[in-house]
N, C-alpha and C positions, 0 to 999 in steps of 0.2 A: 529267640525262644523257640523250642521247639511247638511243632504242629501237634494237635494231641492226634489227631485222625492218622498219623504215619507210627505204621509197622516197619522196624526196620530189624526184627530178628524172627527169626523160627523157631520151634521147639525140641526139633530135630535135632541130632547129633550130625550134625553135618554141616555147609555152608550156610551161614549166617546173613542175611541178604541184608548187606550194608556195606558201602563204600569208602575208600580212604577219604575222599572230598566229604562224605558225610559226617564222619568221626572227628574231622577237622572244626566243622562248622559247629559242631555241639560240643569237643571240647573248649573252643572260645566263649560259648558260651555258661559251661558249667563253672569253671573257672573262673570267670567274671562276677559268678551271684554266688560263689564262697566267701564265709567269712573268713577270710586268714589275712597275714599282710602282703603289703604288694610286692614286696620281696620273696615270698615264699609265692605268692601267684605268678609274678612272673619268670621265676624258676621252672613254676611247673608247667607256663606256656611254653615255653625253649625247648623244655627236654619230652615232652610228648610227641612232639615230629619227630623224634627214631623211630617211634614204634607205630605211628601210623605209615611212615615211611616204607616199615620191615612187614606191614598189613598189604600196603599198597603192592608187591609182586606176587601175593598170591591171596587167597580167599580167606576172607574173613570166619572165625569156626572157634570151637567152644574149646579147641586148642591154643588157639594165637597168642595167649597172654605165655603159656607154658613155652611155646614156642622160642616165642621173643626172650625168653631168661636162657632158654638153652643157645641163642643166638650170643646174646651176651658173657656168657660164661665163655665161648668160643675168643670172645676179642680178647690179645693180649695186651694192645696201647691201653684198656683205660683200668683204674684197681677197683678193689671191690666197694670202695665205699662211692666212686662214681657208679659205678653198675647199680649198685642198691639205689638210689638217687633216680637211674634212666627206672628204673621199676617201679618207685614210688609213685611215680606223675598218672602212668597208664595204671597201676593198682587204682588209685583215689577215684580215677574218672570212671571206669570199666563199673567199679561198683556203688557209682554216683546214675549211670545210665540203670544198671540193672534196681537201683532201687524206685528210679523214676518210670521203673516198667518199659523202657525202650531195649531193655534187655533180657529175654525170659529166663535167662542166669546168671551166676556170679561166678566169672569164667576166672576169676583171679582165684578162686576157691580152693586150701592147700596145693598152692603155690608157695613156697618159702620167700624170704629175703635169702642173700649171700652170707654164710657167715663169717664173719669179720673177728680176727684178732682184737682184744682188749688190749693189748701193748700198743702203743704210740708206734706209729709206723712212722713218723719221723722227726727227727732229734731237734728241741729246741735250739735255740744260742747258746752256748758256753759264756760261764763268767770273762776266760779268755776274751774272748771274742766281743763281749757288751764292753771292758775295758778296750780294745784294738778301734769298736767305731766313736769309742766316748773320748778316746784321746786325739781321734781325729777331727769329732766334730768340736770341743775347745778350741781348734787352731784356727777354725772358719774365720773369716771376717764377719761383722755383723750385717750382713745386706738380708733386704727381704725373703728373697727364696731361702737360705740359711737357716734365720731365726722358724722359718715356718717348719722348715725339715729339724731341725731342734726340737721342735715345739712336740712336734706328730710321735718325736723316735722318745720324746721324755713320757710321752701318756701312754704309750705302746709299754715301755720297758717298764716304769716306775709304775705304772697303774694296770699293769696290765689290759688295755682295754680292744677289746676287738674292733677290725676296721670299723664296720659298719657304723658301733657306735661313737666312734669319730668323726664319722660324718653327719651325726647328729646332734651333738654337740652347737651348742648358741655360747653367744657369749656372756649373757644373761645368765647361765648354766652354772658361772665360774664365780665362786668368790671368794677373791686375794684374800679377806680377814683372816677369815675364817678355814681358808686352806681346805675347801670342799668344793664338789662338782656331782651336780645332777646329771647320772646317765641313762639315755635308755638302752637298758640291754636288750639280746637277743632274744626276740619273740614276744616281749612285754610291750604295754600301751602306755604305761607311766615311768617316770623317772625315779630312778632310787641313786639316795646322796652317799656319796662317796669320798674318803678322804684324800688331798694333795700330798704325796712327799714336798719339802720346800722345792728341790728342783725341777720340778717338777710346776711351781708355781710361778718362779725367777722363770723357766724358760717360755712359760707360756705368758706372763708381763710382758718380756721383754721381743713377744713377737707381735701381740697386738700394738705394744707400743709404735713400734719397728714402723710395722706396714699400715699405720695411720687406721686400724680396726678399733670400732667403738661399740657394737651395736651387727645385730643378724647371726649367721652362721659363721661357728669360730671359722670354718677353716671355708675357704671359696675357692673355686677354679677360677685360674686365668687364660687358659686356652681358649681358642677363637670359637670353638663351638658350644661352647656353656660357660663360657667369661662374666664372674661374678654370681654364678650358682654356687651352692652348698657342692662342697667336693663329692667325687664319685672313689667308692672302696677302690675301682678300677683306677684311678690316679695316685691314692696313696701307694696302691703293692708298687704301681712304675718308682713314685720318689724311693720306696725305702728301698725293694730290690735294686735301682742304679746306685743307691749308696753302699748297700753290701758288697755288691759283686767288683766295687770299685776298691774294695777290702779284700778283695778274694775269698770273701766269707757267701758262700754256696747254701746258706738257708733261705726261705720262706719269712714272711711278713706275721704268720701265726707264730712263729717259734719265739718271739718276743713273748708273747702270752705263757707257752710253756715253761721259758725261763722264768718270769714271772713267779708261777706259779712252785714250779722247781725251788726256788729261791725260799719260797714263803714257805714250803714243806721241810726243810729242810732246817731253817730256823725256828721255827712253832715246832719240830721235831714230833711230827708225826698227828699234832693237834688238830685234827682235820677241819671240827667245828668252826676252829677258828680260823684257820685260813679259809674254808670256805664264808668268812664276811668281810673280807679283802678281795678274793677273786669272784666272786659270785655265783658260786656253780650251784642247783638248784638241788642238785642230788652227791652225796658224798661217794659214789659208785666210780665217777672219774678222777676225785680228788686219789682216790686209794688205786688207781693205774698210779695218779704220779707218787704214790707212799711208795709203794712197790718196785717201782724205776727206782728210787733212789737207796732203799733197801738193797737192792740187787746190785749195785754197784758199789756201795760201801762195805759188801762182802765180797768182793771181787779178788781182794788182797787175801783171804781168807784160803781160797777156791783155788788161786793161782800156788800158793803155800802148800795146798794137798799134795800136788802132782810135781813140787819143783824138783824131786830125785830123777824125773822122767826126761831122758836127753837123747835128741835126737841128732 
């Protein structure tokens, strides 16, 4: 906790008398007595060493937050929704010191976010494609890793659910009757019930069966350094991405959710309300990116018609 008797700023428009080691020490600490979850805490533990990192070659000053966006707008490996992300962590804390008075400003002050495209910057799975890995995984033999990787790509596709809440997921959660499962979604402290498609049910019977699961966290790591823990989101992208890419299918672990989602917009035909109590999105703002994806490509035939006298 910090010391109250230490000054570590000035009032001055100029160097700010405080240290990369110091900012280090107090964002451990601010960070730790936030209410959020530990997933989004330790998010923002990771990605706040850029910017004490990018403090640490030159002096701290009532610039450095503006700085560090103009540093990062510079990088081209990461996109902007990482960049907004390296910004949010040093926002939060910068204006968690200045409100605890260890900062006589709020240097993050009209400083923007990046702004970011509302279009899906990238393409869920194609129907193509959820048939190419569903005809593959029918062929499997029923062994344990199998029925497990079955089990993960049926609640991925058929329920759309995000990793994270996969690996929260008990087995207690599940119930075959009734064809429902309690999930915790993203950011939420309680579980909200959800319905099974059947296969959805059949694949997930048949992999606790499989691998003798009665009881605990559906799904457990067997690797040697957490063998028997509740799986890591870091374990499923490995199963599902080796199984894609072993299809030659070059998407991402979210694009199951898009599909998802795509699917449900597409059959409710524009019903937003109601697909949003299938997917769960909190606000109808994202559902209508994906109304508008599929509007836009259902006039594509339209568009291409206009120009077809046009030959090159």
């Amino acid at each position: 906790m910090r010391n109250p008797n230490t000054q570590i700023a000035t009032v001055e428009n100029k160097d700010i008398a405080i240290t990369a080691e110091t900012l280090r020490e107090q964002a451990k600490d601010i960070f730790e007595l936030m209410d959020i979850s530990e997933g989004t805490r330790a998010d923002y533990k990771s990605r706040i060493g850029l910017f004490i990192g990018f403090t640490k070659d030159g002096h701290f000053n009532r610039n450095s937050f503006l700085e560090f966006k103009r540093y990062l707008a510079e990088r081209t490996d990461i996109g902007v929704a990482t960049k907004n992300k390296y910004l949010a962590s040093p926002r939060i804390f910068l204006k968690e010191l200045n409100k605890q008075g260890m900062l006589p400003v709020d240097i993050t002050q009209n400083v923007k976010s990046f702004k970011q495209s509302k279009k899906h910057r990238k393409d869920g799975l194609s129907e193509k494609e959820i048939k190419k890995l569903t005809d593959k995984m029918s062929k499997l033999p029923c062994t344990p890793p199998n029925t497990r990787l079955k089990a993960i790509l049926a609640l991925l596709t058929l329920q759309g659910l995000r990793q994270v809440e996969l690996t929260r997921l008990d087995v207690a959660d599940i119930d075959f009757i009734a064809k429902t499962a309690f999930v915790q979604g993203k950011g939420q402290d309680d579980k909200e019930l959800i319905h099974l498609h059947p296969e959805t049910v059949k694949a997930v019977r048949e992999y606790l069966k499989v691998n003798n699961i009665a009881s605990g966290a559906l799904f457990i790591s067997n690797s040697n350094n957490s063998k028997n823990k509740r799986i890591s989101t870091r374990a499923i992208r490995g199963f599902v991405t080796e199984a894609l890419h072993a299809l030659d299918i070059q998407k991402t672990t979210h694009g199951f959710r898009h599909f998802f989602t795509t699917m449900l917009v597409k059959t409710y035909k524009g019903d937003l309300l109601e697909v949003a109590h299938h997917t769960r999105h909190k606000s109808l703002e994202m559902l209508q990116v994906y109304n508008d994806a599929v509007q836009r490509k259902a006039d594509l035939p339209r568009y291409y018609k206009t120009f077809e006298g046009v030959k090159f």
